[in-house]
C-alpha positions in Angstrom: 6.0 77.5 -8.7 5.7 74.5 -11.0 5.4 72.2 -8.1 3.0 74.0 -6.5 0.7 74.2 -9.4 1.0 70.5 -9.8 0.4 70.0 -5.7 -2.8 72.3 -6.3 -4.3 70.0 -9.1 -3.9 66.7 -7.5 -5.5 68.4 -4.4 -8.5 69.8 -6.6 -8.8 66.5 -8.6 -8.6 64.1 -5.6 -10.9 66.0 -3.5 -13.4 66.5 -6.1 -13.1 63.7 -8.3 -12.5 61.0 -6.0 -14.9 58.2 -6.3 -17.0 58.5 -2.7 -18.3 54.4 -2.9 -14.9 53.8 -2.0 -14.1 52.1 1.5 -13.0 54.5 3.7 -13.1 57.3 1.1 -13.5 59.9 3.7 -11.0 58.6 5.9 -8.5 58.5 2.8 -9.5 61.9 1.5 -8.1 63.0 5.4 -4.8 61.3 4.7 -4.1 62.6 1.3 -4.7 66.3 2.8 -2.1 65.3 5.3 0.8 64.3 3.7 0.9 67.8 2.2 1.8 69.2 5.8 5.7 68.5 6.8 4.6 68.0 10.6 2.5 64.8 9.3 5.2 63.2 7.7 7.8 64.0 10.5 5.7 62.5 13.4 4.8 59.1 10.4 8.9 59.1 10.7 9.7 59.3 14.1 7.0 56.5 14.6 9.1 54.2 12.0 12.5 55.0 13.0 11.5 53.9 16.6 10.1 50.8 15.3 13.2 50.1 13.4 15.5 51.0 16.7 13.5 49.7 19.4 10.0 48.0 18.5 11.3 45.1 16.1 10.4 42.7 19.5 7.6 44.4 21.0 4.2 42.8 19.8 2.6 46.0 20.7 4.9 48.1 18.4 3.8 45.4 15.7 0.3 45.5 16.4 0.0 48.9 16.1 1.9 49.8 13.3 -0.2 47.2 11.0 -3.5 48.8 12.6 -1.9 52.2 11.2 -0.6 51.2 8.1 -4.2 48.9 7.1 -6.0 52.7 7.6 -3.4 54.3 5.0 -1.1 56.1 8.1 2.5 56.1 8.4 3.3 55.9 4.1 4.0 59.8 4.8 7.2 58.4 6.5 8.5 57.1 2.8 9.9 60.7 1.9 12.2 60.9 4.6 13.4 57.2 5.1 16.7 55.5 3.1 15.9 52.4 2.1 17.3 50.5 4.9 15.0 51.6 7.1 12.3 51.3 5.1 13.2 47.9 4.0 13.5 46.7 7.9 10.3 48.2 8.8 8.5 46.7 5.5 10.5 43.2 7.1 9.6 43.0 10.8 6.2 45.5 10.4 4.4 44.7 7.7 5.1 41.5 5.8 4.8 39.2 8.8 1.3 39.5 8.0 0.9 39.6 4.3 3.1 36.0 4.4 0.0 34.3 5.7 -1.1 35.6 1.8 1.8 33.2 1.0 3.4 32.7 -3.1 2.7 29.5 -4.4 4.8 27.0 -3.5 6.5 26.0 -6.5 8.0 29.0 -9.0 10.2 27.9 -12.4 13.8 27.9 -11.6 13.8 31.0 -13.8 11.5 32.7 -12.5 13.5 32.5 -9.2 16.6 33.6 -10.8 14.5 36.7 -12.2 13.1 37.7 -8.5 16.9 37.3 -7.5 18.2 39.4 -9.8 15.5 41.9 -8.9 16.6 41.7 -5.4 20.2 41.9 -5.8 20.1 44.9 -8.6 16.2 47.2 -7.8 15.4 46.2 -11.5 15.3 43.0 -14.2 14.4 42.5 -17.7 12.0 40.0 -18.1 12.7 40.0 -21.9 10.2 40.3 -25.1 6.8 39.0 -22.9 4.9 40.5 -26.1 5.6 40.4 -29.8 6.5 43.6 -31.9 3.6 42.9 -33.7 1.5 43.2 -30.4 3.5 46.2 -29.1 2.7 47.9 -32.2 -1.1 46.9 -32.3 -1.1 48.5 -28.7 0.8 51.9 -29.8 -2.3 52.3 -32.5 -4.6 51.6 -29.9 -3.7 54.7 -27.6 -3.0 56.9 -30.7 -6.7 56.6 -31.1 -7.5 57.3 -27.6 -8.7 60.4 -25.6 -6.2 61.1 -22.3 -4.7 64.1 -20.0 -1.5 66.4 -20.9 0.6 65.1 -18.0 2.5 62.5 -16.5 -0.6 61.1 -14.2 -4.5 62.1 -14.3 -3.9 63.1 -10.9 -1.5 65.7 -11.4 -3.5 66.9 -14.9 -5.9 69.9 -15.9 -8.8 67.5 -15.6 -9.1 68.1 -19.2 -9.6 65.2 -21.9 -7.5 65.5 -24.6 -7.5 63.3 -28.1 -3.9 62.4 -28.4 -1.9 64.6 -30.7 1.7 63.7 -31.0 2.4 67.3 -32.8 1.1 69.5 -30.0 3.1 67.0 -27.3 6.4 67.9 -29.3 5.6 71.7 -29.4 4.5 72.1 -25.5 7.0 73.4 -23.0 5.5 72.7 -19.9 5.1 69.1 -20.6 6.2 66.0 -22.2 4.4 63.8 -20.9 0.5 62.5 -22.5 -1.3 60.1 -20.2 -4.4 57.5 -20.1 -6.9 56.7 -17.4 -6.6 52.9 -16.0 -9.6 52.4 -17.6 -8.4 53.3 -21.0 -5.7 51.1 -20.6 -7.4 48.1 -19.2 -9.7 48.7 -22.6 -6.4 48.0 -24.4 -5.9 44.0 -25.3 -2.8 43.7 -25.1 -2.4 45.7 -21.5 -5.2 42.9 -19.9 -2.8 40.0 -21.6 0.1 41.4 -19.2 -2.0 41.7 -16.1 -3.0 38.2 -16.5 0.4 37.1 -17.2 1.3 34.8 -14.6 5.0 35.6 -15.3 5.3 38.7 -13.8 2.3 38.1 -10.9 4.9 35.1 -9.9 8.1 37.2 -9.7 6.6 40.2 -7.9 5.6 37.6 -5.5 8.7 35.9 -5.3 10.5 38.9 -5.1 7.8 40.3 -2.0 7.4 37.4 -0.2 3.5 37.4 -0.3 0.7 37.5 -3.1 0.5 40.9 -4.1 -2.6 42.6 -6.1 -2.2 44.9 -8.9 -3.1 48.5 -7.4 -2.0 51.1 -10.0 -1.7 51.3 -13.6 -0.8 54.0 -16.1 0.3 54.2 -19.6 2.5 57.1 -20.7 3.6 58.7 -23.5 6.8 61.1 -24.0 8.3 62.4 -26.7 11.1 64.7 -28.5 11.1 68.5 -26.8 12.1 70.9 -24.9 9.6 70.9 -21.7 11.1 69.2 -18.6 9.4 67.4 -15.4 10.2 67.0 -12.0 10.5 63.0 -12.6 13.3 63.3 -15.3 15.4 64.4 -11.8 16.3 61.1 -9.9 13.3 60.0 -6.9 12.1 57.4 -5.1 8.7 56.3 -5.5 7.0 56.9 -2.2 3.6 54.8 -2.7 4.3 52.0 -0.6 7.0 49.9 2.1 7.1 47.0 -0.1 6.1 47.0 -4.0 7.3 46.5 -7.6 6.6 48.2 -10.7 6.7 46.7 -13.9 7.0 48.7 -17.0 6.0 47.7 -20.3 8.1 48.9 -23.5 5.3 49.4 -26.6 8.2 51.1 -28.5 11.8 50.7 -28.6 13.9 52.6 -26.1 17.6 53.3 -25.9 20.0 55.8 -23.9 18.7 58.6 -26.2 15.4 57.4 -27.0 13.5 57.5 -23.7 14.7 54.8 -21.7 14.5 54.9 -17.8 17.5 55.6 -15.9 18.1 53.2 -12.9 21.2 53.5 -10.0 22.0 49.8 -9.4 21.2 48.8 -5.4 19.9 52.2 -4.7 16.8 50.4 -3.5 19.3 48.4 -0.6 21.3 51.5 0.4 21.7 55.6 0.2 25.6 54.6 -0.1 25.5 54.5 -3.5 27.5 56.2 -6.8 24.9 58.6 -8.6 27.1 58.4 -11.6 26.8 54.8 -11.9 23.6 54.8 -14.1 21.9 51.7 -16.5 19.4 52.5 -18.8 16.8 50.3 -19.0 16.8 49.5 -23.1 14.5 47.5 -24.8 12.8 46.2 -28.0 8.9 46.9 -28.1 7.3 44.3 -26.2 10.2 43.9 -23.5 9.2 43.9 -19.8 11.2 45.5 -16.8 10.5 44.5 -12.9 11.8 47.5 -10.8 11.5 48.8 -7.3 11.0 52.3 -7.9 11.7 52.9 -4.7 15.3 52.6 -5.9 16.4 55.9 -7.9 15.5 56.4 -11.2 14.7 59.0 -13.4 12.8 59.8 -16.6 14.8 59.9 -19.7 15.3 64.1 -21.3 16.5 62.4 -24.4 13.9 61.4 -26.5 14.0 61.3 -30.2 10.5 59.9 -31.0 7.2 58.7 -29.4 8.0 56.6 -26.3 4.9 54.7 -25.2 4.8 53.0 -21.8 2.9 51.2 -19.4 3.5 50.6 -15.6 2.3 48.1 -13.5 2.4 48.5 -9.9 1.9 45.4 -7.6 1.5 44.9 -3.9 -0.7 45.6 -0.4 -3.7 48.2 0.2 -3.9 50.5 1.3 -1.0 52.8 0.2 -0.4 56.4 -0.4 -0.5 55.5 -4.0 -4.3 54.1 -3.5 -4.9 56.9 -1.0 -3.8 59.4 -3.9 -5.4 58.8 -6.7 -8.0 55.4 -5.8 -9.5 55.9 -9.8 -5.5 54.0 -10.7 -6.7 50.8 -8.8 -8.5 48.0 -11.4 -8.6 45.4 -9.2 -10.0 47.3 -6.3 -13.4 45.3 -6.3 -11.3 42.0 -5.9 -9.4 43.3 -2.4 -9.6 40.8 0.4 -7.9 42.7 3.3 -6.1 40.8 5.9 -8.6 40.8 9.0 -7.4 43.6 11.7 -7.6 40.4 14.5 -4.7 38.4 12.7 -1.8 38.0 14.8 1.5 39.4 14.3 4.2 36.9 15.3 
């Protein structure tokens, strides 16, 4: 029943409040309806798996899939793949064409090492990128701020809310407080990080092209006894190929809020559920994760835990296609033209 409600609300606040001057608003509006219908996402499947099996040489195959996929079709696919098919599709489908949108050249030794580590693991810990002092100055900030009781806008009442940590702790529906993109862009310390060339250069590194910044939300959880669907362990389903950074503005431990990550779960279903890192952190610490690996939100919280994600790479995706209000930089898009050639 819970589900449903939430599936109702992002219908009724996509479809009404979607912004209509967007590029193919209409078309997307279409899309979002159907990846709520099973058949959709089956057929979006069956069109990847045969790419996977038998298109990986056929020009056609690649040519087709990239029209699909630059029109927002075939992310409805992403809830039924592991991640080795969706990883080889992403490889022979998809970034053959974002490459020509190519990293720089030259990355910091360390910088490399990070995007490795990334790759070998689904996550990293790009270390204190802010001070405390900073972090903190960024927790008053959204105290004073006006948001939506939920984890995403999308999935909200529609109702603005001034934030008020007491009734967070005492609702049982939700834990979760949340700001619109543009709240957080408003928020000094949030623009320093998406101008930070540190994590722009791993993402790419780790991608293999030069990836925009397409979603960003700022959360807030704390102590209670409400649950969510994403303290269960998911995949992210937004896009083939992405990383998510996300941004510590308090500390976070095992039983203070910290995301739960499965090592390699991003490479391989074949994986030990049990085997779990938490991703703990000083205010001002910086993770790198692809949440298409399995993770979880954290039941254990014993005070406010304030985070920001940062989502990087192509558009269109079903996370643009979603909710297009969570995409700053969607003035600044340059889309690969449809007539470059796959190779």
């Amino acid at each position: 029943m819970r589900k449903l409600k939430i599936l109702v609300r992002m219908l009724r606040n996509r479809l009404v409040s979607g912004d209509p001057s967007l590029k193919n608003a209409l078309l997307h509006r279409l899309i979002f309806v159907l990846n709520f219908f099973p058949p959709y996402n089956l057929a979006c499947w069956l069109w990847v798996k045969a790419c996977v099996r038998w298109g990986s040489r056929s020009n056609t195959a690649r040519s087709a899939s990239w029209f699909l996929l630059q029109r927002g079709f075939l992310f409805g696919a992403l809830r039924h793949l592991g991640p080795a098919d969706r990883n080889a599709f992403a490889s022979v489908f998809e970034l053959p064409v974002l490459k020509t949108s190519r990293p720089k050249a030259s990355i910091a030794p360390r910088l490399k090492g990070l995007a490795e580590e990334l790759a070998a693991t689904g996550f990293v810990n790009l270390g204190p990128v802010l001070s405390r002092d900073k972090a903190d100055a960024a927790v008053k900030f959204f105290r004073q701020q006006q948001g939506y009781a939920s984890q995403t806008p999308l999935q909200s009442d529609g109702v603005l809310r001034p934030f008020d940590l007491d009734a967070l702790e005492k609702a049982q529906s939700e834990r979760y407080f949340c700001f619109s993109s543009k709240t957080s862009l408003a928020c000094s310390q949030v623009t320093e990080l998406v101008n930070n060339s540190v994590l722009r250069d791993v993402a790419a590194a780790y991608l293999g092209f030069t990836p925009v910044l397409y979603s960003i939300n700022t959360i807030a959880t704390t102590k209670g006894g409400g649950d969510h669907y994403v303290m269960r362990m998911h995949r992210d389903y937004d896009a083939f190929a992405s990383v998510t950074f996300f941004v510590c503005w308090t500390d976070v431990s095992a039983n203070n809020g910290a995301t739960i990550f499965i090592p390699r779960s991003h490479l391989s279903s074949n994986v030990n559920e049990t085997d779990r890192t938490y991703l703990t952190g000083e205010a001002g610490q910086v993770f790198g994760v692809d949440t298409f690996g399995l993770h979880s939100g954290n039941r254990n919280v014993s005070g406010l835990r304030l985070a920001t994600w940062m989502r990087f790479g192509s558009i269109p995706n079903l996370g643009t296609i979603q909710d297009p209000d969570l995409v700053p930089e969607h003035h600044e898009f340059s889309q690969i033209p449809l007539t470059t050639a796959v190779v």
